[in-house]
mmCIF file as gemmi writes it, N, C-alpha and C atoms, coordinates in Angstrom:
data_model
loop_
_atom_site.group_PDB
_atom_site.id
_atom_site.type_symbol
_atom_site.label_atom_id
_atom_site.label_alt_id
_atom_site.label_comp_id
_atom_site.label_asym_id
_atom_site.label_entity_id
_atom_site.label_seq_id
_atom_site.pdbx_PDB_ins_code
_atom_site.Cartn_x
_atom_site.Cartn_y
_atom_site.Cartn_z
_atom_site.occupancy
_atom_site.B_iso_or_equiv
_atom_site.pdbx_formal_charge
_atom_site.auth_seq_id
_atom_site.auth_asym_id
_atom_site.pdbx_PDB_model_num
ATOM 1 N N . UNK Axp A 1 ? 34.437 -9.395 59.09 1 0 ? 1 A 1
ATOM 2 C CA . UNK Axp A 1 ? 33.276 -9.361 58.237 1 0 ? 1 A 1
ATOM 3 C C . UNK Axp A 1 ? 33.332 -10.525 57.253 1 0 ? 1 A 1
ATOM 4 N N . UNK Axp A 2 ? 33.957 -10.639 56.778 1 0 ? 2 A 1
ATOM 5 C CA . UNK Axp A 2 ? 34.454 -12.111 56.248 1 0 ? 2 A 1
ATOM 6 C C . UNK Axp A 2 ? 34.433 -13.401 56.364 1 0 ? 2 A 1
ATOM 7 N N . UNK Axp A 3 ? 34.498 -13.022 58.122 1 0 ? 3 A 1
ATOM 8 C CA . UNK Axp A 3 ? 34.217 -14.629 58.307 1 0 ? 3 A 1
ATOM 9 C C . UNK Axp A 3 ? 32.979 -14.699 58.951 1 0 ? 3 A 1
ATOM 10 N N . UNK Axp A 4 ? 32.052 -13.207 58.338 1 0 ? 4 A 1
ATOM 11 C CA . UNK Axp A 4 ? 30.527 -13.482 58.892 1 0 ? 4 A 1
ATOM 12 C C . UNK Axp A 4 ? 30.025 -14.045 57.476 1 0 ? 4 A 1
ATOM 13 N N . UNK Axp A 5 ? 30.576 -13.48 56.461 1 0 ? 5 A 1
ATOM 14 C CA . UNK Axp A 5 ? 30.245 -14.303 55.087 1 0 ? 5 A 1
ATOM 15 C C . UNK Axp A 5 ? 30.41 -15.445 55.09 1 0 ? 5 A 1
ATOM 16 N N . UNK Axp A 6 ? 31.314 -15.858 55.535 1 0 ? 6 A 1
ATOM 17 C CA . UNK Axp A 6 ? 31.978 -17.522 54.734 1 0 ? 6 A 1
ATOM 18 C C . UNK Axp A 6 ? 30.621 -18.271 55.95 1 0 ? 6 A 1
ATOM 19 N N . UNK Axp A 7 ? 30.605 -18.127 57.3 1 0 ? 7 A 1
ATOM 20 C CA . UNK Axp A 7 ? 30.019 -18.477 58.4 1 0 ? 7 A 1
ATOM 21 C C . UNK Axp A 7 ? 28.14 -18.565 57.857 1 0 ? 7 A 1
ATOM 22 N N . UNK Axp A 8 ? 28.041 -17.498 57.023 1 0 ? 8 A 1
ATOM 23 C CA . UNK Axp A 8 ? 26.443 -17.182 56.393 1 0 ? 8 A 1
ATOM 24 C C . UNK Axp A 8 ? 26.265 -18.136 55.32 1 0 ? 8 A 1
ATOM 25 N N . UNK Axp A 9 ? 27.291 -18.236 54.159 1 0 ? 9 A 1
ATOM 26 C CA . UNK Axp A 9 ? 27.181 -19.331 52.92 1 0 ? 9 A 1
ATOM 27 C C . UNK Axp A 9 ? 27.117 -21.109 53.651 1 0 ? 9 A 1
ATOM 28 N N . UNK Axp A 10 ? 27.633 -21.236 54.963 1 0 ? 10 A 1
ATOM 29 C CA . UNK Axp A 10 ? 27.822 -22.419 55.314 1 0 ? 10 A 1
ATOM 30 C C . UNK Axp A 10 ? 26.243 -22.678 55.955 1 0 ? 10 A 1
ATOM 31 N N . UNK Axp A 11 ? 26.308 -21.553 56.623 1 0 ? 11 A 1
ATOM 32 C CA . UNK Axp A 11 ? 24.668 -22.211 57.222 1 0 ? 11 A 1
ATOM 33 C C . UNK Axp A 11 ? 23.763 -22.014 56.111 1 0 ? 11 A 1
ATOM 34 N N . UNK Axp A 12 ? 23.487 -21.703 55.387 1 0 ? 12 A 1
ATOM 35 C CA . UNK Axp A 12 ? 22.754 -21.63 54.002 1 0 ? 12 A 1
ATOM 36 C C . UNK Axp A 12 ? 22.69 -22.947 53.518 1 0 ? 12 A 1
ATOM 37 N N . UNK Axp A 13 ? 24.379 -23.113 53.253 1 0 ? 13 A 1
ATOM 38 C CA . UNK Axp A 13 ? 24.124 -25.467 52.77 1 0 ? 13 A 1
ATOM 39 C C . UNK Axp A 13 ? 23.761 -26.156 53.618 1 0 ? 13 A 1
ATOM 40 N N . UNK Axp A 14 ? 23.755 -25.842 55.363 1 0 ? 14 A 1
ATOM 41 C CA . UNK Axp A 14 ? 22.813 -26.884 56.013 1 0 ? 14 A 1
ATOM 42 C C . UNK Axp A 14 ? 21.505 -26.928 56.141 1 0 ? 14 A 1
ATOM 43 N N . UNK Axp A 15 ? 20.994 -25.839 55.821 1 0 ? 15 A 1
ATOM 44 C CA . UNK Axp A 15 ? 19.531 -25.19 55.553 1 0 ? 15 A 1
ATOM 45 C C . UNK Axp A 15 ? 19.101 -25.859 54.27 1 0 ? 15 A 1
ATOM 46 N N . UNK Axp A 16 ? 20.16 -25.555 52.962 1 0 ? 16 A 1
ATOM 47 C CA . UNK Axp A 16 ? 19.465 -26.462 51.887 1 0 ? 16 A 1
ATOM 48 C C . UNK Axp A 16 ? 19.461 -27.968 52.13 1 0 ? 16 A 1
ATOM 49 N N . UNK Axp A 17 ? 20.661 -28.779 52.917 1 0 ? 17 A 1
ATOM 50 C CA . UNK Axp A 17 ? 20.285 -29.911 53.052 1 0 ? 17 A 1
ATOM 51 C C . UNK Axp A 17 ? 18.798 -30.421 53.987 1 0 ? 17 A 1
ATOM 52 N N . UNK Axp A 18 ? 18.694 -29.095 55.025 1 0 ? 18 A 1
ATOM 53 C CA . UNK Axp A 18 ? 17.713 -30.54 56.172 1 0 ? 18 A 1
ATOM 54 C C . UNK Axp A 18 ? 16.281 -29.791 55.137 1 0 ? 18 A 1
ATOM 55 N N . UNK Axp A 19 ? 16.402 -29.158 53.947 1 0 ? 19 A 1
ATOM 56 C CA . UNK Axp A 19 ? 14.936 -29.106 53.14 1 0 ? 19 A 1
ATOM 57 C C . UNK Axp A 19 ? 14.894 -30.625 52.473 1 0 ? 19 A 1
ATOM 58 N N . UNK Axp A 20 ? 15.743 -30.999 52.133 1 0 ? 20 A 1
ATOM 59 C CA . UNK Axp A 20 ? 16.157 -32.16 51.549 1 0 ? 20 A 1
ATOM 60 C C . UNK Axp A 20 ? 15.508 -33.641 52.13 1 0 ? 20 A 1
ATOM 61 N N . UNK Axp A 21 ? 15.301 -33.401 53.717 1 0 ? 21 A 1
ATOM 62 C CA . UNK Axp A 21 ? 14.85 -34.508 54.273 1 0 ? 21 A 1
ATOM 63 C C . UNK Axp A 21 ? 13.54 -34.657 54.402 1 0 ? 21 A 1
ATOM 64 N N . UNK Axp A 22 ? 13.047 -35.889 54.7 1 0 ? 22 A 1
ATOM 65 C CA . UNK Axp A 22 ? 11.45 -36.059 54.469 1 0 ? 22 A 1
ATOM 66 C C . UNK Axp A 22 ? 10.698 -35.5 55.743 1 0 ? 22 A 1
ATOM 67 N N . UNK Axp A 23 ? 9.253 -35.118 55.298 1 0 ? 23 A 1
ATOM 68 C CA . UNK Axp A 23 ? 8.715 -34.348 55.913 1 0 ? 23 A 1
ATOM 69 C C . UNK Axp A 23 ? 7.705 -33.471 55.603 1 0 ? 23 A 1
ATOM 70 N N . UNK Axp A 24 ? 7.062 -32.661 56.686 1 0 ? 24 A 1
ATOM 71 C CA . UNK Axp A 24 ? 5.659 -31.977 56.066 1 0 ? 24 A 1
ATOM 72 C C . UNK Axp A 24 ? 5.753 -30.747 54.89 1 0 ? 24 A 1
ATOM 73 N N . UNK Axp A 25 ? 5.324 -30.439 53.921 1 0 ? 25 A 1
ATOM 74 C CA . UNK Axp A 25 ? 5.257 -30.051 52.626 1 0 ? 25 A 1
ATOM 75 C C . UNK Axp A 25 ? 5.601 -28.363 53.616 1 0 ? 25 A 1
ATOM 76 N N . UNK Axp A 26 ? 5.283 -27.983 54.384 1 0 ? 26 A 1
ATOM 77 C CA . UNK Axp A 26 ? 5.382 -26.546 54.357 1 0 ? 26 A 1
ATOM 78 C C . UNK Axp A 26 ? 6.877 -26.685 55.386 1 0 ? 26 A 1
ATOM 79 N N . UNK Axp A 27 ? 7.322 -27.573 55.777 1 0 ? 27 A 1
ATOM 80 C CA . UNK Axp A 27 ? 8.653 -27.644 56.6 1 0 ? 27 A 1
ATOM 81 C C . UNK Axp A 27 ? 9.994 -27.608 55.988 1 0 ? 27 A 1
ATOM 82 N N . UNK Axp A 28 ? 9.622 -27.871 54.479 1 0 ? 28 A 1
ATOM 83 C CA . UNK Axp A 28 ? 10.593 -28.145 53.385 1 0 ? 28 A 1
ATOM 84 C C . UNK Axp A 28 ? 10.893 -26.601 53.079 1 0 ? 28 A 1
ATOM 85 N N . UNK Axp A 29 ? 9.99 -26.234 53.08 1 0 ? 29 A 1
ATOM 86 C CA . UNK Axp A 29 ? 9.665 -24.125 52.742 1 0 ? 29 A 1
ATOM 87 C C . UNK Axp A 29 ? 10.565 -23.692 53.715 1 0 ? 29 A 1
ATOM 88 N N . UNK Axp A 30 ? 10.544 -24.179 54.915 1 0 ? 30 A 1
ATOM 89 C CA . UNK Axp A 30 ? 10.907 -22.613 55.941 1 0 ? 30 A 1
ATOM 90 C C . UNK Axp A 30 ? 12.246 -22.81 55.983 1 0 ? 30 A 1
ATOM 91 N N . UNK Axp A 31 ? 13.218 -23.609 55.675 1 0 ? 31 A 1
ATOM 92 C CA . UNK Axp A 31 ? 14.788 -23.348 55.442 1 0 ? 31 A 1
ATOM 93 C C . UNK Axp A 31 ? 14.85 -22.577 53.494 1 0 ? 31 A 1
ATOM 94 N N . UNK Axp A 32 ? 13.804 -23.054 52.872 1 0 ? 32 A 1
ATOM 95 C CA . UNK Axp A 32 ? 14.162 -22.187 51.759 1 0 ? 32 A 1
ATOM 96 C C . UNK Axp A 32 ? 13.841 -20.168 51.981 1 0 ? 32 A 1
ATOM 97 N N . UNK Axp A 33 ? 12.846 -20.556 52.513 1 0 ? 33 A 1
ATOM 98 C CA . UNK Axp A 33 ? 12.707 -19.02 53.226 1 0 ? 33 A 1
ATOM 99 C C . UNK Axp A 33 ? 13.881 -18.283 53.77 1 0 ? 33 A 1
ATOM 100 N N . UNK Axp A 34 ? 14.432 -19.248 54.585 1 0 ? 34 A 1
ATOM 101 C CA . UNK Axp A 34 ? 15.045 -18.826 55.541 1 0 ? 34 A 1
ATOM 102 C C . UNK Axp A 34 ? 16.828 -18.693 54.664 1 0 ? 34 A 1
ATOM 103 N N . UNK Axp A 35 ? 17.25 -19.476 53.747 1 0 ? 35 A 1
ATOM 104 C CA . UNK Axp A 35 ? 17.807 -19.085 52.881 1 0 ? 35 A 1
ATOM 105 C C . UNK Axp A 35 ? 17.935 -17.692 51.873 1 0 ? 35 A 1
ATOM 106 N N . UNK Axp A 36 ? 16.61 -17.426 51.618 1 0 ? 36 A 1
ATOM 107 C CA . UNK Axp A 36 ? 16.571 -15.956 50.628 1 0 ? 36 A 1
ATOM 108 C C . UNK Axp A 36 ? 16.636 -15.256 51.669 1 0 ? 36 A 1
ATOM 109 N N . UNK Axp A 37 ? 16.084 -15.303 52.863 1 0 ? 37 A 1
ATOM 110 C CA . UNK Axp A 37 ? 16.532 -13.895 53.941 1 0 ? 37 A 1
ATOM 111 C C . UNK Axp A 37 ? 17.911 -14.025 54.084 1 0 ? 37 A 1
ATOM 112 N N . UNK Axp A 38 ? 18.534 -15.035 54.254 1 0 ? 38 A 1
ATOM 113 C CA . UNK Axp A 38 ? 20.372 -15.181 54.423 1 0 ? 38 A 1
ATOM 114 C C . UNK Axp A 38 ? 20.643 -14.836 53.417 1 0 ? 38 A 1
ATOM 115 N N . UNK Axp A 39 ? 20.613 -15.003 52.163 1 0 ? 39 A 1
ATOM 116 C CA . UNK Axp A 39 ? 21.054 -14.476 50.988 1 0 ? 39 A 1
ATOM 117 C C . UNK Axp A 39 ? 21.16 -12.932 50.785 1 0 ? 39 A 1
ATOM 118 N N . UNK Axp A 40 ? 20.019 -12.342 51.089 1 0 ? 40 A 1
ATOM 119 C CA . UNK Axp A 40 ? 19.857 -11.006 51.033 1 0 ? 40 A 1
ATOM 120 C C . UNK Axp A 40 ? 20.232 -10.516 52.084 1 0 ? 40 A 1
ATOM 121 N N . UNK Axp A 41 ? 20.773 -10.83 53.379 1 0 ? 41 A 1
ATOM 122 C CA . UNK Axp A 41 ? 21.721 -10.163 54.679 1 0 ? 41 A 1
ATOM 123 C C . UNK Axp A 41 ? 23.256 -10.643 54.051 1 0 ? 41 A 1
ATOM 124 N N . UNK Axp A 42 ? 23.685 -11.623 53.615 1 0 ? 42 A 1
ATOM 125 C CA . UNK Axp A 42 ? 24.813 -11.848 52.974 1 0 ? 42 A 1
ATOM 126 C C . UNK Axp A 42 ? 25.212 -11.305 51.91 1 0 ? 42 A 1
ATOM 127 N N . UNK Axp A 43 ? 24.094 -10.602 50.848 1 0 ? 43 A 1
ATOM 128 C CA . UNK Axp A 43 ? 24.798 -9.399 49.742 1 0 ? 43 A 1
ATOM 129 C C . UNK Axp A 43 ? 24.561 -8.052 50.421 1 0 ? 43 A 1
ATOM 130 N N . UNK Axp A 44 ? 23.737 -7.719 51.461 1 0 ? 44 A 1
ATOM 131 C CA . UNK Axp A 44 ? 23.931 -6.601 51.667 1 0 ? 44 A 1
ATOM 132 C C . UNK Axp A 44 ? 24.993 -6.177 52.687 1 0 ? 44 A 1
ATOM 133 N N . UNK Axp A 45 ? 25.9 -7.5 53.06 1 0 ? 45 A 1
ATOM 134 C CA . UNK Axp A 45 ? 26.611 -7.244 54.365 1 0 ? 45 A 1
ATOM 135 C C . UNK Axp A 45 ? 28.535 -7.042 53.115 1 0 ? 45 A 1
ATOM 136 N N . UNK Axp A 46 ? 28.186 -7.934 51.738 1 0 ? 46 A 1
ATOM 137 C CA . UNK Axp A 46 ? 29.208 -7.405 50.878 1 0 ? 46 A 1
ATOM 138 C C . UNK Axp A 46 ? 29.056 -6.557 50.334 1 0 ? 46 A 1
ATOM 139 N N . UNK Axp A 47 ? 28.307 -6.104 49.968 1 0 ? 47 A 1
ATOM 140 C CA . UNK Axp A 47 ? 28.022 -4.328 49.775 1 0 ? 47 A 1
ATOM 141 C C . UNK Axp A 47 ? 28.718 -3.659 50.333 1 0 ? 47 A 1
ATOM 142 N N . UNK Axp A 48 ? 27.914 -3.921 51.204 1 0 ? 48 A 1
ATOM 143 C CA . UNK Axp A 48 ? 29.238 -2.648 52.67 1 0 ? 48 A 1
ATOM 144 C C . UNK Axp A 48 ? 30.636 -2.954 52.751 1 0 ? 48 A 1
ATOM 145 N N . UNK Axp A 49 ? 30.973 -4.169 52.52 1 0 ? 49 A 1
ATOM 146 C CA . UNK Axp A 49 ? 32.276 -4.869 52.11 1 0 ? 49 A 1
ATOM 147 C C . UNK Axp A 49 ? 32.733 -4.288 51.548 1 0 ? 49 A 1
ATOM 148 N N . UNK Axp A 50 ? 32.575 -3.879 50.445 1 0 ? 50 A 1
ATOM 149 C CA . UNK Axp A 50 ? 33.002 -3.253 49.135 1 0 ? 50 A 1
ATOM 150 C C . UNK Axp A 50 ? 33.269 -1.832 49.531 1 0 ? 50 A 1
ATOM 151 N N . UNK Axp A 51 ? 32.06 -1.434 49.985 1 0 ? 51 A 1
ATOM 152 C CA . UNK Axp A 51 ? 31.678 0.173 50.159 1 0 ? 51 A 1
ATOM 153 C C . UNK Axp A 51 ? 33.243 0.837 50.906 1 0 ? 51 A 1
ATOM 154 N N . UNK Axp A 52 ? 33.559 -0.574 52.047 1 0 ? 52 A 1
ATOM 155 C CA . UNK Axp A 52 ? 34.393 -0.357 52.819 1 0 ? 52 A 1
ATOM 156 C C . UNK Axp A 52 ? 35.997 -0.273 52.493 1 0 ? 52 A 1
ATOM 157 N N . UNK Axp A 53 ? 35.763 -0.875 51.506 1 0 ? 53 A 1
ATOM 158 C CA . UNK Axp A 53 ? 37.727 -1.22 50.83 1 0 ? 53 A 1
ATOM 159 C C . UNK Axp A 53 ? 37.446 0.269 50.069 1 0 ? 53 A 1
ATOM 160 N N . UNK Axp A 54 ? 36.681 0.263 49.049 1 0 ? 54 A 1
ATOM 161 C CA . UNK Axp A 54 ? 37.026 1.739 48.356 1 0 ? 54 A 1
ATOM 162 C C . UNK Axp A 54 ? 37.042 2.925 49.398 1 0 ? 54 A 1
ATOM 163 N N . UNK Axp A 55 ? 36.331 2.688 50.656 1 0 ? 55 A 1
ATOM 164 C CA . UNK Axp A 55 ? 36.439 3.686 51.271 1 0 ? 55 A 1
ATOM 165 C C . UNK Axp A 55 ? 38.121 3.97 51.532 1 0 ? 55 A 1
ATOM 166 N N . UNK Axp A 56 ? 38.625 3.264 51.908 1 0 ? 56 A 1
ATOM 167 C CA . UNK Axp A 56 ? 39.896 3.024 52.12 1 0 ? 56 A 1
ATOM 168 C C . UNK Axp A 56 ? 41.028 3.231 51.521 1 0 ? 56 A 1
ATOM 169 N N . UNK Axp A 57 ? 40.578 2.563 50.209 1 0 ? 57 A 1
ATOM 170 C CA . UNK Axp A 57 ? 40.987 3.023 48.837 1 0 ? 57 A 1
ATOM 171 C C . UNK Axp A 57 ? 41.459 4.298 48.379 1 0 ? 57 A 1
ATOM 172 N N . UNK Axp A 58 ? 40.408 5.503 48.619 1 0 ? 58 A 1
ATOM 173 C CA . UNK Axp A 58 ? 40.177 6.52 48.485 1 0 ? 58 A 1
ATOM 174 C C . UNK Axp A 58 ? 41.244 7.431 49.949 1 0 ? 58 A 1
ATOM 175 N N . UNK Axp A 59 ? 41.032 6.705 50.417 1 0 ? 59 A 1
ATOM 176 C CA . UNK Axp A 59 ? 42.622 7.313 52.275 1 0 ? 59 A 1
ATOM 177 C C . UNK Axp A 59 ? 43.688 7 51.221 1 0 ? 59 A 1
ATOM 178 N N . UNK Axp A 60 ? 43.763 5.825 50.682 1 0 ? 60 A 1
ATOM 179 C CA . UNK Axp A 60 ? 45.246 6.056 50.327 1 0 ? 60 A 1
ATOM 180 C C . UNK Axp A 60 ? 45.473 7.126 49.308 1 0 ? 60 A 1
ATOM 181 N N . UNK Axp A 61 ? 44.577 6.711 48.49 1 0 ? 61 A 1
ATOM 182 C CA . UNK Axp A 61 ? 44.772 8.083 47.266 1 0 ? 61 A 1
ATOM 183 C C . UNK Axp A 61 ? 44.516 9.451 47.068 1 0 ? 61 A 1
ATOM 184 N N . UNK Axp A 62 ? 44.487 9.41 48.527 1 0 ? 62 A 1
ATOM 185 C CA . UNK Axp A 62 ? 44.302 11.501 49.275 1 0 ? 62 A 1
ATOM 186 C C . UNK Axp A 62 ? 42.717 11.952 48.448 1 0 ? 62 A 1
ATOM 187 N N . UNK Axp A 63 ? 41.827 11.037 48.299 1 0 ? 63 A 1
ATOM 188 C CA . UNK Axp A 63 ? 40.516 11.264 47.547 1 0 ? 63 A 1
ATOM 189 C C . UNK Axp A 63 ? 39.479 11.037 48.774 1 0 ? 63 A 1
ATOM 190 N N . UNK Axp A 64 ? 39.886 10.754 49.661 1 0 ? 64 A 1
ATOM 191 C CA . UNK Axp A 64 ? 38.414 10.337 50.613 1 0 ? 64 A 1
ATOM 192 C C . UNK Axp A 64 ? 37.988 11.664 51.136 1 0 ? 64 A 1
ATOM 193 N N . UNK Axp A 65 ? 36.754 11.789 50.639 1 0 ? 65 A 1
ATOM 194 C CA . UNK Axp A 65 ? 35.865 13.058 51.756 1 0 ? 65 A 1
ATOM 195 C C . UNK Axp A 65 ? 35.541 13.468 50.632 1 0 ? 65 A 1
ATOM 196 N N . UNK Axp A 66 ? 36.029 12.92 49.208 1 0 ? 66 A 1
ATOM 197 C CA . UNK Axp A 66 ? 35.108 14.036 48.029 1 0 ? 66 A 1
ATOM 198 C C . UNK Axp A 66 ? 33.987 13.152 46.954 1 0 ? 66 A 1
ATOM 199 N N . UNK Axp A 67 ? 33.616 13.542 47.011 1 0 ? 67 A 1
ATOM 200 C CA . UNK Axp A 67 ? 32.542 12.198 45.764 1 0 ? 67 A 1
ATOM 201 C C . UNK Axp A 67 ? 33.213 11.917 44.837 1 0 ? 67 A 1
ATOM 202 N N . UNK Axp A 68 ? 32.54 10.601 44.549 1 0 ? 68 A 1
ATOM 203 C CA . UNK Axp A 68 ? 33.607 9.912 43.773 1 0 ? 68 A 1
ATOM 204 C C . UNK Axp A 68 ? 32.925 10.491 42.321 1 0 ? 68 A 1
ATOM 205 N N . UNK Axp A 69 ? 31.672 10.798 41.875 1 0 ? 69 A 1
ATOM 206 C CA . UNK Axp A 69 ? 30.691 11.775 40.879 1 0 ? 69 A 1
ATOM 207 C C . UNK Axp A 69 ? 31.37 12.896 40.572 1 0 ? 69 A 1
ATOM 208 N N . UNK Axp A 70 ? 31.476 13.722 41.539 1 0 ? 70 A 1
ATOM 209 C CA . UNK Axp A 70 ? 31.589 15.12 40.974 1 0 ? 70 A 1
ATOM 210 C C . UNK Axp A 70 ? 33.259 15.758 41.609 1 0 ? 70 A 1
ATOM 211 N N . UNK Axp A 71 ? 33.525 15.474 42.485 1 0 ? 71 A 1
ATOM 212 C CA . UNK Axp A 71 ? 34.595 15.592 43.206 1 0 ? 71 A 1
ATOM 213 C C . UNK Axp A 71 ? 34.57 16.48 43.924 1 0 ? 71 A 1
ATOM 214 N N . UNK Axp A 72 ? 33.473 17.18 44.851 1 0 ? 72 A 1
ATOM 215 C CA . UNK Axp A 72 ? 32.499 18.273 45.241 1 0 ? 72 A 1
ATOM 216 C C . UNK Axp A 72 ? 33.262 17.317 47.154 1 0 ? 72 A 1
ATOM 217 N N . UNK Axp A 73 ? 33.214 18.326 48.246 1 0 ? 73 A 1
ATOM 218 C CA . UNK Axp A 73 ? 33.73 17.28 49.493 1 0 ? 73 A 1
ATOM 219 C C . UNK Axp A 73 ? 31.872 17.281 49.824 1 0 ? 73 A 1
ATOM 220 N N . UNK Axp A 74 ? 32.155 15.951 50.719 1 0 ? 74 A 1
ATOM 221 C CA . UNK Axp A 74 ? 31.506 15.621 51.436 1 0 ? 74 A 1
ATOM 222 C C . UNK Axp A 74 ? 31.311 15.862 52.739 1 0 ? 74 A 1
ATOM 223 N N . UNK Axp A 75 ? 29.972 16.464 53.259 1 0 ? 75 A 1
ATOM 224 C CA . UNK Axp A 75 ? 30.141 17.368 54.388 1 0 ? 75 A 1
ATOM 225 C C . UNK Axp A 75 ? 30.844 16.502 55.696 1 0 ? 75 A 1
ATOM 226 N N . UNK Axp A 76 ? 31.344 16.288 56.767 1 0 ? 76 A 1
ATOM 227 C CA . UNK Axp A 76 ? 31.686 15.641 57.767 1 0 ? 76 A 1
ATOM 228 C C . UNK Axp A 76 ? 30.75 15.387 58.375 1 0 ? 76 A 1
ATOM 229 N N . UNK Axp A 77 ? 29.785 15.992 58.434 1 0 ? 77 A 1
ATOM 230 C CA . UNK Axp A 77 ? 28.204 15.25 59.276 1 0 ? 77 A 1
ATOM 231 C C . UNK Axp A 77 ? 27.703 14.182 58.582 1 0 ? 77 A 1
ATOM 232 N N . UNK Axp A 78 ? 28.314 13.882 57.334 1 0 ? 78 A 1
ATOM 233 C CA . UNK Axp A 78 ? 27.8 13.061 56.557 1 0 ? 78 A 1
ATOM 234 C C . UNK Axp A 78 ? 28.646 11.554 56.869 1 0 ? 78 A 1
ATOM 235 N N . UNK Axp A 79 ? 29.696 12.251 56.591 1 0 ? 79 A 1
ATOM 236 C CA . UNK Axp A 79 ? 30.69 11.097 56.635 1 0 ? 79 A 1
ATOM 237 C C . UNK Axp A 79 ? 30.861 10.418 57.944 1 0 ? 79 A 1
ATOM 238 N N . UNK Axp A 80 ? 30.493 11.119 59.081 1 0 ? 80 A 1
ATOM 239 C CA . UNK Axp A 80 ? 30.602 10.413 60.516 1 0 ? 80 A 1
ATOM 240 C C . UNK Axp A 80 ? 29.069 9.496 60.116 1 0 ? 80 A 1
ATOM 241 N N . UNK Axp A 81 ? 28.053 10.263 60.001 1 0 ? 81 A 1
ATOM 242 C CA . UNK Axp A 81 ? 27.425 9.071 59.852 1 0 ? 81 A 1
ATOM 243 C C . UNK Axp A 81 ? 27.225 8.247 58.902 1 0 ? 81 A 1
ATOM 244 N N . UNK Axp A 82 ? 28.042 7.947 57.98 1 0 ? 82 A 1
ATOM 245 C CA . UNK Axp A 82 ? 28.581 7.011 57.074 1 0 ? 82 A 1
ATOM 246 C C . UNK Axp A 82 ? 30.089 6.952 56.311 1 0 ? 82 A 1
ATOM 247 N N . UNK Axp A 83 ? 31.151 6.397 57.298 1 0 ? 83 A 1
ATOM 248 C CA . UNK Axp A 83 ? 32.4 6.687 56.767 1 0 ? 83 A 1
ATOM 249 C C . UNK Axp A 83 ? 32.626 5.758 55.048 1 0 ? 83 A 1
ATOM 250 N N . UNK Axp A 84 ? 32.236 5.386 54.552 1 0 ? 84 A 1
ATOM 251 C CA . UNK Axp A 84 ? 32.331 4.747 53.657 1 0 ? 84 A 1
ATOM 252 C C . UNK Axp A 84 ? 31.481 5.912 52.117 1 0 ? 84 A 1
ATOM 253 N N . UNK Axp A 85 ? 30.98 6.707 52.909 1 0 ? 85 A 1
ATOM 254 C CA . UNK Axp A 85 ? 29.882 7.883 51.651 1 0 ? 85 A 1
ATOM 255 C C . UNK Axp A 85 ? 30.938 7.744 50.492 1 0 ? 85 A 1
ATOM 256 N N . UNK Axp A 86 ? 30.072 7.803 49.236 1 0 ? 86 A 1
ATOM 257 C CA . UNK Axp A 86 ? 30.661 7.72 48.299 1 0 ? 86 A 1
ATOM 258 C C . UNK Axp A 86 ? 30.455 9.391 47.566 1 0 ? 86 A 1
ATOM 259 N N . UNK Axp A 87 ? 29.554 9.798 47.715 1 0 ? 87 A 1
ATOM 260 C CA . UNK Axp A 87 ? 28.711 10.773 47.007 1 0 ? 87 A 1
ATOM 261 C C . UNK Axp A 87 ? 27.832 11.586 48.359 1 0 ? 87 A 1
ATOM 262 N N . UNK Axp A 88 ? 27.777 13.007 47.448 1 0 ? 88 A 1
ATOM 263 C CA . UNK Axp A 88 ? 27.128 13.85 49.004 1 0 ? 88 A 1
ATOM 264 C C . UNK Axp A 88 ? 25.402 13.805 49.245 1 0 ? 88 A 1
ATOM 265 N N . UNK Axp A 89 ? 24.983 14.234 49.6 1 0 ? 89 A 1
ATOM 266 C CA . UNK Axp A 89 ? 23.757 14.085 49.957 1 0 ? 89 A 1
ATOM 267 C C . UNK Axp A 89 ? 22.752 14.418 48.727 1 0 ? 89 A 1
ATOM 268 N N . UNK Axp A 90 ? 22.914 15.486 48.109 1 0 ? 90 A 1
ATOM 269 C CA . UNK Axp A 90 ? 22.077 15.615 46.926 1 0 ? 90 A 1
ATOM 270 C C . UNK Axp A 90 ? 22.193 14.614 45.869 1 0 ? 90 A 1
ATOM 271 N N . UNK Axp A 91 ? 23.606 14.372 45.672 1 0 ? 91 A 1
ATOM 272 C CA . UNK Axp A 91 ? 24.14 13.248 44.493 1 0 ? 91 A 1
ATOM 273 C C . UNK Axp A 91 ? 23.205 11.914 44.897 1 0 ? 91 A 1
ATOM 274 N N . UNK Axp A 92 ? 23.348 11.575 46.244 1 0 ? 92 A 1
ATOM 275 C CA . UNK Axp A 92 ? 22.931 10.359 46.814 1 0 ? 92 A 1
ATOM 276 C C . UNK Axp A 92 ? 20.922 9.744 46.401 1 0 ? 92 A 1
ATOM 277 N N . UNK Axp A 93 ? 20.461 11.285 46.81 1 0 ? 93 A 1
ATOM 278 C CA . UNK Axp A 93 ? 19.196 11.447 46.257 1 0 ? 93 A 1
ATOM 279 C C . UNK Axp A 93 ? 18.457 11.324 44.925 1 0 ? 93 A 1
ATOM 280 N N . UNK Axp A 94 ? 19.757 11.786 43.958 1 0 ? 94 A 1
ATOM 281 C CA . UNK Axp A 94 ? 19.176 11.947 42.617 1 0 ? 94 A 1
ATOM 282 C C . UNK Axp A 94 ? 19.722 10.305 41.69 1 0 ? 94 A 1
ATOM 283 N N . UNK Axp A 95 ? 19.695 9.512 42.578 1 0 ? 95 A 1
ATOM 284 C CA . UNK Axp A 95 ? 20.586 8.175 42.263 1 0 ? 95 A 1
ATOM 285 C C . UNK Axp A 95 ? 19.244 7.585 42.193 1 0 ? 95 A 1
């Protein structure tokens, strides 16, 4: 996952450079476009990054399966479909 980040920030600087080169006024746009969509798949892909170490975090410290809020467990239907859950389904809602 990591080296889908580092791999995402790099094509991002060749995107800002060929805006850089001369050319038609709306051609200069579609690598900046195309930048804020990479930007926003690149914080939401460290999100989960994150989501993923504390998940982990929480295995070592005999805490995973309970919210990290209330300390209430988290049902297993939940957690298969999101091993990283931080919080249970109601908690998640009222966020």
């Amino acid at each position: 996952m990591r080296e889908l980040l580092v791999q995402a920030d790099d094509d991002g600087q060749d995107e800002r450079s060929a805006a850089n080169e001369h050319g038609d006024m709306s051609d200069s746009a579609e690598p900046l476009v195309a930048e804020q969509e990479q930007a926003a798949i690149v914080a939401g892909l460290r999100e989960r990054l994150q989501a993923i170490e504390r998940a982990q975090q929480r295995l070592v410290n005999g805490t995973y399966g309970l919210s990290v809020r209330s300390g209430e467990p988290i049902p297993d239907e939940r957690l298969e479909a999101d091993p990283a859950a931080e919080l249970t389904v109601d908690e998640a809602q009222t966020e």
